[in-house]
Z-matrix of the N, CA and C atoms (Angstrom, degrees):
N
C 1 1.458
C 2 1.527 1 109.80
N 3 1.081 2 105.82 1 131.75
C 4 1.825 3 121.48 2 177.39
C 5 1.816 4 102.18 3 -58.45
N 6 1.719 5 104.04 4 122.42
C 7 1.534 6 104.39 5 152.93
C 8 1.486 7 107.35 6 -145.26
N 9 1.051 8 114.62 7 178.38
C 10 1.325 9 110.53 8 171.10
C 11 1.382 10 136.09 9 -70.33
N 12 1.209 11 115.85 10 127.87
C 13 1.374 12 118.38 11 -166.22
C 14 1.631 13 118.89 12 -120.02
N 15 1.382 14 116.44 13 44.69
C 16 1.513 15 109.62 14 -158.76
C 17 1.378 16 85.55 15 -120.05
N 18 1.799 17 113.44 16 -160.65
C 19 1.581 18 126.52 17 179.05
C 20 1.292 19 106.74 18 -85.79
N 21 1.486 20 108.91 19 104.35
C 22 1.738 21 144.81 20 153.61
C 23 1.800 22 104.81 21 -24.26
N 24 1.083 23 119.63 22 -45.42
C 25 1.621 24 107.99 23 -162.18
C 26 1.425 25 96.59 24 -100.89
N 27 1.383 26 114.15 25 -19.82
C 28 1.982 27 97.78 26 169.00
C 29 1.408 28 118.33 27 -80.13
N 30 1.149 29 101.37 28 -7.55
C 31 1.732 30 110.07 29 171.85
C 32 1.209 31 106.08 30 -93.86
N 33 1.229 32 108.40 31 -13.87
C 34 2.240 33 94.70 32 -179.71
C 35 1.602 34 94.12 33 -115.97
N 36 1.197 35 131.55 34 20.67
C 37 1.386 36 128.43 35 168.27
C 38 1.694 37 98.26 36 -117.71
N 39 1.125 38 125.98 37 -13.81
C 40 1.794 39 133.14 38 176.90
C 41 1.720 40 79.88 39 -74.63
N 42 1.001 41 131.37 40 -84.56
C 43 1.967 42 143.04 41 -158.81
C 44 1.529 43 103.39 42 -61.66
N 45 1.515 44 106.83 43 -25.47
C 46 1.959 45 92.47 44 167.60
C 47 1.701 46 87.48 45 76.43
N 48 1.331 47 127.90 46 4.46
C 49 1.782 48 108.42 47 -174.63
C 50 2.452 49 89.71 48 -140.90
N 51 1.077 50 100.39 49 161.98
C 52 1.860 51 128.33 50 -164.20
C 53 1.798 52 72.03 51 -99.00
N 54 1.789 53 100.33 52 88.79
C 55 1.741 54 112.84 53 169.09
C 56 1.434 55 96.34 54 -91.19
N 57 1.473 56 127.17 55 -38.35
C 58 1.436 57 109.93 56 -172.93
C 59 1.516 58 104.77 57 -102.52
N 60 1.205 59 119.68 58 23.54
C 61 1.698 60 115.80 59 -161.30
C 62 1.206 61 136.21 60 109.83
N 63 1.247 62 143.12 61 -178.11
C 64 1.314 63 145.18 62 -177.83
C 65 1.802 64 112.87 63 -39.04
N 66 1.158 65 122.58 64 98.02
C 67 1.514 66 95.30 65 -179.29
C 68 1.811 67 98.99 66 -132.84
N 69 1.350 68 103.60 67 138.35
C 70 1.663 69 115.04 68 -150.02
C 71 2.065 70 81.15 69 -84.86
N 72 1.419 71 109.02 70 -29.10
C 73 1.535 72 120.79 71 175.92
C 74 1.500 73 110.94 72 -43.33
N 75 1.056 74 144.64 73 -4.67
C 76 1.611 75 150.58 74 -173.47
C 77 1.061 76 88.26 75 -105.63
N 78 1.896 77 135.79 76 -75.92
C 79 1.309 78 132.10 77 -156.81
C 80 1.746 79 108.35 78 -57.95
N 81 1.242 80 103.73 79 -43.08
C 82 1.747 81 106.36 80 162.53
C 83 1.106 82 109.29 81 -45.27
N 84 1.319 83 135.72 82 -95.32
C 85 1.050 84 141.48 83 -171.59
C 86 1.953 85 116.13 84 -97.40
N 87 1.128 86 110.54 85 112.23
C 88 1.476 87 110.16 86 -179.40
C 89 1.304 88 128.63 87 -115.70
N 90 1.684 89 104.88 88 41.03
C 91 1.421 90 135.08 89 175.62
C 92 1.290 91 114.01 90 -140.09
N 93 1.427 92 110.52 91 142.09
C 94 1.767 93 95.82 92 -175.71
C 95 1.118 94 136.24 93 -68.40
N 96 1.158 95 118.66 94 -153.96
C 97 1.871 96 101.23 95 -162.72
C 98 1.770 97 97.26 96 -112.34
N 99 1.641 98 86.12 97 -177.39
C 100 1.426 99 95.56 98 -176.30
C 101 1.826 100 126.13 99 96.40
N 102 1.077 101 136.24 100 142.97
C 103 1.711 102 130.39 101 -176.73
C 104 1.326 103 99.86 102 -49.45
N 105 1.163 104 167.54 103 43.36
C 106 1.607 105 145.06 104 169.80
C 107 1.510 106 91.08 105 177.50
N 108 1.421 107 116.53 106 22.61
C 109 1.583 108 106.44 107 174.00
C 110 1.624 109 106.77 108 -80.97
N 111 1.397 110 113.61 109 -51.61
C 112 1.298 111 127.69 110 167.37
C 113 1.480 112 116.69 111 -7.70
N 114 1.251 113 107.06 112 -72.63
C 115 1.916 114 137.84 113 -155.33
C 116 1.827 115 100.67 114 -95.16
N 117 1.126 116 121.25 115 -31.27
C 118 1.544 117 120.33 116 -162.67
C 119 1.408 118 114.88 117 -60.28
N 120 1.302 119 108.36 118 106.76
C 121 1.598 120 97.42 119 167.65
C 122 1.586 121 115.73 120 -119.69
N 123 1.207 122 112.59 121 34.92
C 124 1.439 123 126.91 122 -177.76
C 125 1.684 124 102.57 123 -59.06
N 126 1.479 125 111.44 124 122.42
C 127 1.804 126 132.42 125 -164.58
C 128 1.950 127 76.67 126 -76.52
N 129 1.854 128 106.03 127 124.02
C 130 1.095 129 125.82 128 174.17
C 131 1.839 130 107.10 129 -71.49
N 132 1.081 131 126.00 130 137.96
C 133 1.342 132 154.66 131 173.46
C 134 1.612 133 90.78 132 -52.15
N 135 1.887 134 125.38 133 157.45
C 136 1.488 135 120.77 134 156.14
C 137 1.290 136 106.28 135 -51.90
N 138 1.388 137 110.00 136 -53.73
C 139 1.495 138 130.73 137 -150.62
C 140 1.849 139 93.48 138 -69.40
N 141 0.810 140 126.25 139 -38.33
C 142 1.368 141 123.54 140 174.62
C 143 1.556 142 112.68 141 -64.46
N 144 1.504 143 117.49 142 -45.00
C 145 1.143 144 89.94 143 -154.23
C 146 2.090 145 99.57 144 -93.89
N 147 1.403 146 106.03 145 -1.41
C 148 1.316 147 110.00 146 163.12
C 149 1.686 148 112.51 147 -66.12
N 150 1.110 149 128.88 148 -47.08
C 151 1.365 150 143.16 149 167.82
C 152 1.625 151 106.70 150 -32.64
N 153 1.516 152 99.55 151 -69.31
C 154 1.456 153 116.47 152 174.12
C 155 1.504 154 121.37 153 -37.11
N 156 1.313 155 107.77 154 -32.24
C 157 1.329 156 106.85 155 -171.65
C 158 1.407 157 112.61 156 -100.54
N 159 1.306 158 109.85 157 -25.00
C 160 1.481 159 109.87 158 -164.36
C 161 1.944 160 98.75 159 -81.53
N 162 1.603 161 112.59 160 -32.61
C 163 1.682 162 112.62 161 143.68
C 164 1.207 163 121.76 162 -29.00
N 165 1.536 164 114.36 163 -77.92
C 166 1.532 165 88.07 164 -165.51
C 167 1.393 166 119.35 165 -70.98
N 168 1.237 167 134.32 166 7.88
C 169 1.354 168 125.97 167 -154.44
C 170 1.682 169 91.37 168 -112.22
N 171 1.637 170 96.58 169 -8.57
C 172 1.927 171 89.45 170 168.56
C 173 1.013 172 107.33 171 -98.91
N 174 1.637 173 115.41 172 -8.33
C 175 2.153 174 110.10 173 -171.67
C 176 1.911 175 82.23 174 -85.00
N 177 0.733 176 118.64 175 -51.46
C 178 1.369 177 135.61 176 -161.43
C 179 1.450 178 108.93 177 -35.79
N 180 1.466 179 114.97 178 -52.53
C 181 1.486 180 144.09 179 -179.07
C 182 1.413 181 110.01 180 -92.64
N 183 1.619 182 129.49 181 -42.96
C 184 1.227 183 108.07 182 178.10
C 185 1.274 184 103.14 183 114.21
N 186 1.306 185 103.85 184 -7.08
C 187 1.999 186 88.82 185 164.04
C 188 1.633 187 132.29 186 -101.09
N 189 1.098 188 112.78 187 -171.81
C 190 1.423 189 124.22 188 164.22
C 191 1.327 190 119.35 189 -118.59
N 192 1.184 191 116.92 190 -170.17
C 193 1.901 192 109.33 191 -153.58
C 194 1.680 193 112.44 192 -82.36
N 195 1.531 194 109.85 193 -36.30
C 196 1.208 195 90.72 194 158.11
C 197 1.076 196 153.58 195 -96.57
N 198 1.257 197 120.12 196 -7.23
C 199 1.633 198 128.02 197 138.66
C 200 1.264 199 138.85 198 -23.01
N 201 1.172 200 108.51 199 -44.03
C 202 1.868 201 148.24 200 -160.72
C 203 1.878 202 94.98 201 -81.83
N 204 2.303 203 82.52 202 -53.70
C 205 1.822 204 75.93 203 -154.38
C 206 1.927 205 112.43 204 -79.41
N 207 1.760 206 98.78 205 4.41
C 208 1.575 207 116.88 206 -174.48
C 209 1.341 208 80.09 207 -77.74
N 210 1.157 209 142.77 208 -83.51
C 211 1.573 210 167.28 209 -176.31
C 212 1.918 211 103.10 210 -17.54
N 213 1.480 212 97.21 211 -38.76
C 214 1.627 213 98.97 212 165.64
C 215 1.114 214 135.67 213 -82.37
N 216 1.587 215 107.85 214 -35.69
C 217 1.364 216 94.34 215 170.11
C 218 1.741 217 118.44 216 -105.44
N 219 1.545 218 107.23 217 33.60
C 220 1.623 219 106.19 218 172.17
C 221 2.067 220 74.28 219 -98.89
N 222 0.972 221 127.03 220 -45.68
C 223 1.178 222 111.28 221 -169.33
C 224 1.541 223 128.43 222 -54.28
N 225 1.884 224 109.42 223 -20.32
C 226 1.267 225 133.47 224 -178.71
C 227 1.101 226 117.68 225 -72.41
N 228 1.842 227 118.92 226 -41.21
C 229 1.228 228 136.14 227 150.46
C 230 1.744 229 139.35 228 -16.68
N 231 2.073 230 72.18 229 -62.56
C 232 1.578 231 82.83 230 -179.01
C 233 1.436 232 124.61 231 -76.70
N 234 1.759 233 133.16 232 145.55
C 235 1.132 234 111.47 233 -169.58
C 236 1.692 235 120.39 234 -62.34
N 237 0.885 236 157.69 235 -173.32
C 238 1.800 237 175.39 236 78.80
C 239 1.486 238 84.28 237 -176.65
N 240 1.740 239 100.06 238 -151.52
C 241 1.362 240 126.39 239 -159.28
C 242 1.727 241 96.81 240 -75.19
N 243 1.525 242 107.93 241 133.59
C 244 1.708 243 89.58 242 -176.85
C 245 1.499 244 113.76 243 -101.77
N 246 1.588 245 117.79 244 20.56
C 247 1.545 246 119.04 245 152.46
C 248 1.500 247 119.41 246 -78.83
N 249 1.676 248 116.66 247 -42.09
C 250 1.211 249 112.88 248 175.61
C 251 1.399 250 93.25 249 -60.74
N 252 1.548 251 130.95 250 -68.40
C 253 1.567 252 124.39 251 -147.79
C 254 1.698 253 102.31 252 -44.51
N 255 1.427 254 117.81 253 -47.96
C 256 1.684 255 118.45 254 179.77
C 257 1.528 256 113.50 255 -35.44
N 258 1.662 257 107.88 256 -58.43
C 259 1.371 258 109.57 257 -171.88
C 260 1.420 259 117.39 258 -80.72
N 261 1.486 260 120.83 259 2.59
C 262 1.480 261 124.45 260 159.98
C 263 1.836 262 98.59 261 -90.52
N 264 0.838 263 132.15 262 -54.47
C 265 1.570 264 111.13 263 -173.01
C 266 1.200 265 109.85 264 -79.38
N 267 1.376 266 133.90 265 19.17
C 268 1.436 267 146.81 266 151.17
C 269 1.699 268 113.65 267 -82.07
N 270 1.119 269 99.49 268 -36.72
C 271 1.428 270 105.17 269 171.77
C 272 1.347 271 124.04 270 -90.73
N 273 1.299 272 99.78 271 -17.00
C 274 1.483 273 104.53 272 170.19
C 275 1.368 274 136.08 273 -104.18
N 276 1.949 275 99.97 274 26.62
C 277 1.381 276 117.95 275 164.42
C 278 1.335 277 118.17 276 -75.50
N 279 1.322 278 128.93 277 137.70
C 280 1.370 279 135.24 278 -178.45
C 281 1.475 280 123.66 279 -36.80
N 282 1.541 281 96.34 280 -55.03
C 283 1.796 282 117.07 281 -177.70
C 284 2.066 283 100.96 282 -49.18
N 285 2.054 284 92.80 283 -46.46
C 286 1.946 285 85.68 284 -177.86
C 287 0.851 286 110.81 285 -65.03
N 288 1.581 287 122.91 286 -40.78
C 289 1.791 288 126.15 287 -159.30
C 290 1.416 289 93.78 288 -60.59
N 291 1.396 290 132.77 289 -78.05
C 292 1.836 291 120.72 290 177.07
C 293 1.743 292 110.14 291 -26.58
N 294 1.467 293 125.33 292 -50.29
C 295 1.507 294 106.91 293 -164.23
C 296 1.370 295 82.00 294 -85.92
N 297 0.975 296 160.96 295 31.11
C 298 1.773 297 142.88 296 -175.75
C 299 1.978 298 84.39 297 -114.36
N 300 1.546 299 114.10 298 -34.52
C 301 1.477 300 115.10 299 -161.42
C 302 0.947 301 102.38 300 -93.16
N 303 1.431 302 130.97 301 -4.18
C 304 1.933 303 131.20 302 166.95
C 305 1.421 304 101.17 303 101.16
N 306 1.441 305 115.69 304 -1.14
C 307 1.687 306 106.63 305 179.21
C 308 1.659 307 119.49 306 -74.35
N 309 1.666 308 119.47 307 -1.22
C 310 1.091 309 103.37 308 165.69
C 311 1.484 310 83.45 309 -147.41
N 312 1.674 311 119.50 310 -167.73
C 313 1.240 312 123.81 311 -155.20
C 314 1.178 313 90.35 312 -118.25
N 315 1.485 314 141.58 313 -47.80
C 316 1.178 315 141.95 314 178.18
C 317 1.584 316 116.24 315 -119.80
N 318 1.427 317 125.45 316 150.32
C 319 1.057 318 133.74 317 174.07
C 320 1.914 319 126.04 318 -21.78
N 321 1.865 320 85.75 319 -47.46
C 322 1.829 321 102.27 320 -158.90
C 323 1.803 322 83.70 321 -71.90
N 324 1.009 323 127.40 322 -45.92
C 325 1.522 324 143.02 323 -175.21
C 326 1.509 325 94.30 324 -42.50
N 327 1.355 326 111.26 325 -64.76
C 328 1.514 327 111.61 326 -161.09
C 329 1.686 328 114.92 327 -63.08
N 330 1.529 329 95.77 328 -28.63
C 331 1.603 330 98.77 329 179.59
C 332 1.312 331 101.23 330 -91.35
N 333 1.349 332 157.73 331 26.07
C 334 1.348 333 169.93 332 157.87
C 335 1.396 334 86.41 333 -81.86
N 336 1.013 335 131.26 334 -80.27
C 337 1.494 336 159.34 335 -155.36
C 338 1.389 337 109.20 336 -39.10
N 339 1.235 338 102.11 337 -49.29
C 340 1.353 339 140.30 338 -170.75
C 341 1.465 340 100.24 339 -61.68
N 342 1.299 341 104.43 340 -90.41
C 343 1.759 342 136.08 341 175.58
C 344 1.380 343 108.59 342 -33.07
N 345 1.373 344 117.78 343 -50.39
C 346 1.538 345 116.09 344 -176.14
C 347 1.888 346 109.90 345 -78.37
N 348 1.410 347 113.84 346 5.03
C 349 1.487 348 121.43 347 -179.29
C 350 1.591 349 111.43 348 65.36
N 351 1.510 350 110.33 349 61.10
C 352 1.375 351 107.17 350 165.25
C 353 1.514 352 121.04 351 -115.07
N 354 1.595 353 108.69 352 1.13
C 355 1.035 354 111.64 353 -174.43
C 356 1.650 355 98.57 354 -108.40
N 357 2.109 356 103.49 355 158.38
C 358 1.494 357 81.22 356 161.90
C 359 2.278 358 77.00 357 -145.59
N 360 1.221 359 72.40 358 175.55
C 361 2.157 360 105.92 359 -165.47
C 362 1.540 361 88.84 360 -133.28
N 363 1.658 362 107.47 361 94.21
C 364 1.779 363 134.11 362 153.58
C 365 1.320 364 72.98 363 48.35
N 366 1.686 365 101.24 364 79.23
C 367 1.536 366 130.79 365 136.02
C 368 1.945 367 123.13 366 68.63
N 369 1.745 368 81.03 367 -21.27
C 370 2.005 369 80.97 368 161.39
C 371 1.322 370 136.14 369 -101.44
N 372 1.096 371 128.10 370 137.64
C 373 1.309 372 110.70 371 176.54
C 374 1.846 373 129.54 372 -45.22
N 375 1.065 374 126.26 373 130.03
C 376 1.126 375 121.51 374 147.11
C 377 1.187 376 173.89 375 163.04
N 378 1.388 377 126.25 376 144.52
C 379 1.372 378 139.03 377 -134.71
C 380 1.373 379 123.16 378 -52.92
N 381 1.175 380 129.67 379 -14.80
C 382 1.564 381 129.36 380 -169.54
C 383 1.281 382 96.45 381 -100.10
N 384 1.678 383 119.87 382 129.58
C 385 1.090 384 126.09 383 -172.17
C 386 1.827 385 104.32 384 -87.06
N 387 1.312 386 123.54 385 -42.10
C 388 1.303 387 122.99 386 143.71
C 389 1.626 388 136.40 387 17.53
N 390 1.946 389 84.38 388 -69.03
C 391 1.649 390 95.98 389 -168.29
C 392 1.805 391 109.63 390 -48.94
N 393 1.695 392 105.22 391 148.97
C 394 1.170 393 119.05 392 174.14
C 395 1.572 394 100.27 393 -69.39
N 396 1.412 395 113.41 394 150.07
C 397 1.837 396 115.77 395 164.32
C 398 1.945 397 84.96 396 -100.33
N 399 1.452 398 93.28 397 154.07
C 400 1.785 399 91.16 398 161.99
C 401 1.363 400 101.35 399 -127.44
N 402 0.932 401 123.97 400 -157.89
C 403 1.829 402 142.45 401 -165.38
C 404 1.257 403 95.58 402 -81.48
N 405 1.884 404 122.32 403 116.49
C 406 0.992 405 137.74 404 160.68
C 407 1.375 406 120.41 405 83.52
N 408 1.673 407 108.42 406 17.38
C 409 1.517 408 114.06 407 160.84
C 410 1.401 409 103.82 408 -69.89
N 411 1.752 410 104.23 409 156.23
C 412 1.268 411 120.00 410 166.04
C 413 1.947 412 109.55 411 -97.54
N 414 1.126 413 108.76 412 139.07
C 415 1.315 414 120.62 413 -176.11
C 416 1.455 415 105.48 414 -122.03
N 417 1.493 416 123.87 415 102.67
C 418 1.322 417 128.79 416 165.94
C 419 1.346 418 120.76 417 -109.48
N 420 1.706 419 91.29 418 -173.96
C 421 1.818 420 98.03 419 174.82
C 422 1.831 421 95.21 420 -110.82
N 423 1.288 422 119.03 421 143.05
C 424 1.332 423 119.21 422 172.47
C 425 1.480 424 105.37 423 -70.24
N 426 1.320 425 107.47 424 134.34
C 427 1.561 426 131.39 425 167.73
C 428 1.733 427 108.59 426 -13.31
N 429 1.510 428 116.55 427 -69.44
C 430 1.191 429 130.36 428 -154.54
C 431 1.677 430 90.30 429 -78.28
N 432 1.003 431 122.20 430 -5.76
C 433 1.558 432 111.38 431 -167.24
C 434 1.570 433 117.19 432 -109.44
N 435 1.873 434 103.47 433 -9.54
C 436 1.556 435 97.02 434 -172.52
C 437 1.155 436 109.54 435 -92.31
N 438 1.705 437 131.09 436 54.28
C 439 1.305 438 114.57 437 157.36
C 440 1.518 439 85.77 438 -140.89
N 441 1.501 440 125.55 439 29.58
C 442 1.216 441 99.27 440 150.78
C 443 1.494 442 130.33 441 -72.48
N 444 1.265 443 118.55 442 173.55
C 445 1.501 444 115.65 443 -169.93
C 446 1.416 445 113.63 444 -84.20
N 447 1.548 446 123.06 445 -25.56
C 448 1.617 447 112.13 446 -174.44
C 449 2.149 448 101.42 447 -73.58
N 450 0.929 449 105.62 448 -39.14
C 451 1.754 450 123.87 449 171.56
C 452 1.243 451 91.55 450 -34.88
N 453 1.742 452 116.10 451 -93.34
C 454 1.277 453 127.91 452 -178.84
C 455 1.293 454 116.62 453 -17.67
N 456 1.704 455 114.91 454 -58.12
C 457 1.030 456 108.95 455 -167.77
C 458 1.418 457 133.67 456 -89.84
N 459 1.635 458 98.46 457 -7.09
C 460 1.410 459 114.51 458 157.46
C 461 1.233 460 124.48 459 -63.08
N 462 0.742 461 119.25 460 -33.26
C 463 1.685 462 138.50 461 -174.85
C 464 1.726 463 109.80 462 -68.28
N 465 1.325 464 89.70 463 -26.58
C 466 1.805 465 82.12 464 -179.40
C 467 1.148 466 115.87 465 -122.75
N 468 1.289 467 114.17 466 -8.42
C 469 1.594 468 127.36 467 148.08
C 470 1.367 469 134.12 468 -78.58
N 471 0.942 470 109.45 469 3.85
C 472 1.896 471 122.57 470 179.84
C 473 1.769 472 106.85 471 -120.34
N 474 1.096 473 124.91 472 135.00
C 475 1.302 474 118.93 473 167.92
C 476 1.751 475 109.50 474 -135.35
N 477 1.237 476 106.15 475 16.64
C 478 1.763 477 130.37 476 -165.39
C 479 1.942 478 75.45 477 -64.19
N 480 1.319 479 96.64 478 148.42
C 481 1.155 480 118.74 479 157.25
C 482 1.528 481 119.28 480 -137.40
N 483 1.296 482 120.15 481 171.85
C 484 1.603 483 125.35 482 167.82
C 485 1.326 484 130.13 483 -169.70
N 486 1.504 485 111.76 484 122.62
C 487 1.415 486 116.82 485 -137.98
C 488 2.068 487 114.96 486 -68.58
N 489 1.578 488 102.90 487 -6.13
C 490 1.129 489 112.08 488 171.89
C 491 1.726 490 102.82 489 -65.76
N 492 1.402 491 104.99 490 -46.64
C 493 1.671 492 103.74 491 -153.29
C 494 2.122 493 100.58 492 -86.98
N 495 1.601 494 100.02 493 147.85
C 496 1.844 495 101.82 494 169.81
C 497 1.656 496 100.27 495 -89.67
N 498 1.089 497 128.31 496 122.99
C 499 1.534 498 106.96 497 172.10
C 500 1.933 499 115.16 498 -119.09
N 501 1.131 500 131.58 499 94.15
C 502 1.255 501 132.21 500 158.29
C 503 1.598 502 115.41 501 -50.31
N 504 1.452 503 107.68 502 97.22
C 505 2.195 504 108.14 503 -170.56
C 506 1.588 505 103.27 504 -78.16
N 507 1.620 506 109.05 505 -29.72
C 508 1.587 507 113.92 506 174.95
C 509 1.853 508 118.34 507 -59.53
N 510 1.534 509 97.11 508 -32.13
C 511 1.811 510 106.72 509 -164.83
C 512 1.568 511 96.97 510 -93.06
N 513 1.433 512 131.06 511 -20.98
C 514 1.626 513 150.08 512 -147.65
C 515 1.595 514 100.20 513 27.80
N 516 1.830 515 98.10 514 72.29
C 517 1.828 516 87.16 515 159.89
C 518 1.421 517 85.61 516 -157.72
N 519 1.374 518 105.67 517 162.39
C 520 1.844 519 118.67 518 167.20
C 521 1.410 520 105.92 519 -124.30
N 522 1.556 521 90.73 520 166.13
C 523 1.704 522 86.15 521 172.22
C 524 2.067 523 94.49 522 -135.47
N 525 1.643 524 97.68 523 144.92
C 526 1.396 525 100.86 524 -155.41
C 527 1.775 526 84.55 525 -88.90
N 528 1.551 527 112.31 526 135.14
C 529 1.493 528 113.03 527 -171.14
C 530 1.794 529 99.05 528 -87.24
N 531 1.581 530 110.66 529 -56.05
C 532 1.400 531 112.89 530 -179.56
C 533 1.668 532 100.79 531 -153.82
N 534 1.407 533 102.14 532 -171.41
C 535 0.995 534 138.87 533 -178.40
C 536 1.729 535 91.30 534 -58.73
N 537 1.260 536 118.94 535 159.57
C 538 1.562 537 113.08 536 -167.32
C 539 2.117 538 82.04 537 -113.38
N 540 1.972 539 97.83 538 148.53
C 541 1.803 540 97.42 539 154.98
C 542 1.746 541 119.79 540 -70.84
N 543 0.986 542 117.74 541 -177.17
C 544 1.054 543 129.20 542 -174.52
C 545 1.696 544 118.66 543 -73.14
N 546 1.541 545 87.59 544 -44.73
C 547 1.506 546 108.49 545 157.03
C 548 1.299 547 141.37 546 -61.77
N 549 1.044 548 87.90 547 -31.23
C 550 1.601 549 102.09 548 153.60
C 551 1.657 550 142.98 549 -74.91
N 552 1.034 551 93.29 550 6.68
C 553 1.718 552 103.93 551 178.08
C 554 1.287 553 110.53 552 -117.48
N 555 1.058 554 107.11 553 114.44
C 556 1.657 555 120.23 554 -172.07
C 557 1.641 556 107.84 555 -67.09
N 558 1.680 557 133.99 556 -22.60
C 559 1.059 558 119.99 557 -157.01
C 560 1.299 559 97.73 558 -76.13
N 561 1.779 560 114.63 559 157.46
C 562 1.887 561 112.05 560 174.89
C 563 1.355 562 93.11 561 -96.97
N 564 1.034 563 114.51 562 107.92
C 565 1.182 564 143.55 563 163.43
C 566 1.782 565 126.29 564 -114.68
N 567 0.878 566 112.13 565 114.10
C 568 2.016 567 99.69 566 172.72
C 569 1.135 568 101.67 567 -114.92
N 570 1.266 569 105.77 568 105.58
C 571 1.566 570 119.35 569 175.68
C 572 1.589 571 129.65 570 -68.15
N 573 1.647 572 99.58 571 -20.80
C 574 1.460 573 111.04 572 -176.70
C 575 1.864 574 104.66 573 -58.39
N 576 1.349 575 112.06 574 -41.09
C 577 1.397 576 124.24 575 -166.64
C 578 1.984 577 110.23 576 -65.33
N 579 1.229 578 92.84 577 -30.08
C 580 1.407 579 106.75 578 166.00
C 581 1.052 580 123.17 579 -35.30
N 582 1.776 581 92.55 580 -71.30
C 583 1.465 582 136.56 581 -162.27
C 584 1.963 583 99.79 582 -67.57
N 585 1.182 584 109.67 583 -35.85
C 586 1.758 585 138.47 584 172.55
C 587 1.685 586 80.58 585 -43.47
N 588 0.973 587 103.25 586 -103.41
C 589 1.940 588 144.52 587 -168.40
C 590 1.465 589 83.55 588 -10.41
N 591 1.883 590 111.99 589 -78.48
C 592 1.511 591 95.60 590 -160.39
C 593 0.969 592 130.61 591 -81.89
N 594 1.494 593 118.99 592 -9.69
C 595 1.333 594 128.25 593 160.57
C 596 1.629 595 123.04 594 -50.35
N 597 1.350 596 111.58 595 -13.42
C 598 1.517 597 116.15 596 166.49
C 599 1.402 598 128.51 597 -65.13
């Protein structure tokens, strides 16, 4: 499956925010990249800065454009607001639900995790980091896999919690309770601007 594969810290120095994690590359430099990132104060376009956002919220998650833009309009579908609905079936991809439960440290980790079949959802394995969790799946680590070392070491390096997910760190499984509020999602994201963009 297609994700992005380019340089991680010029994309989290473009957003000014740690999209793949801790990166010491911001405190270095805390302007974006490139010869004229420094000095630029060129007044951003609407259309730009809707663009802008609906980017990071795909570096953020791990997709590419058409994935993202399937992901928008199943969200358009569903009834309420269809920016919140986006950032709940964003959160309720498999690859997040593992980094949301502390089993990996970063996102790209969790969909590794995923892909190589270490995870399983009410007892099966499986591999597509993609899959939706719904209300009251169980999300584990497979048997043969919890003494690998990135697990281990996730586990004692993460203390993130989230009030959607149950997580047992002794058993390595969660169970997904619901759909997450709006308020509840820590990423800065403004989804309305999204919702702006494709509505054009």
């Amino acid at each position: 499956m297609a994700r992005y594969r380019g340089p991680k810290q010029k994309i989290a120095r473009r957003f000014k925010e740690p999209i793949f994690g801790p990166s010491k590359a911001l405190e270095r430099k805390p302007h974006p990249p490139g010869q004229h990132g420094r000095g630029r104060r060129q007044k951003e376009s609407e259309y730009a800065i809707q663009l802008k956002e609906k980017q990071k919220a795909k570096y953020t998650y791990g997709l590419l454009e058409r994935q993202f833009r399937k992901l928008f309009d199943k969200a358009a579908r569903k009834k309420g607001i269809t920016g919140e609905n986006l950032l709940k079936f964003l959160e309720a991809r498999l690859d997040n639900t593992v980094y949301r439960l502390g089993f990996s440290v970063t996102r790209r980790q969790a969909r590794q995790l995923v892909n190589h079949g270490h995870v399983m959802v009410n007892d099966h394995v499986v591999n597509i980091p993609s899959a939706q969790i719904c209300s009251g799946d169980i999300i584990s680590i497979r048997p043969r896999s919890r003494h690998l070392f990135v697990i281990q070491d996730a586990i004692k390096r993460t203390r993130r919690s989230a009030p959607w997910l149950e997580v047992d760190r002794q058993k390595l499984q969660g169970k997904f309770l619901d759909y997450p509020n709006r308020e509840d999602i820590p990423e800065n994201i403004r989804e309305q601007l999204i919702v702006e963009l494709y509505s054009k």
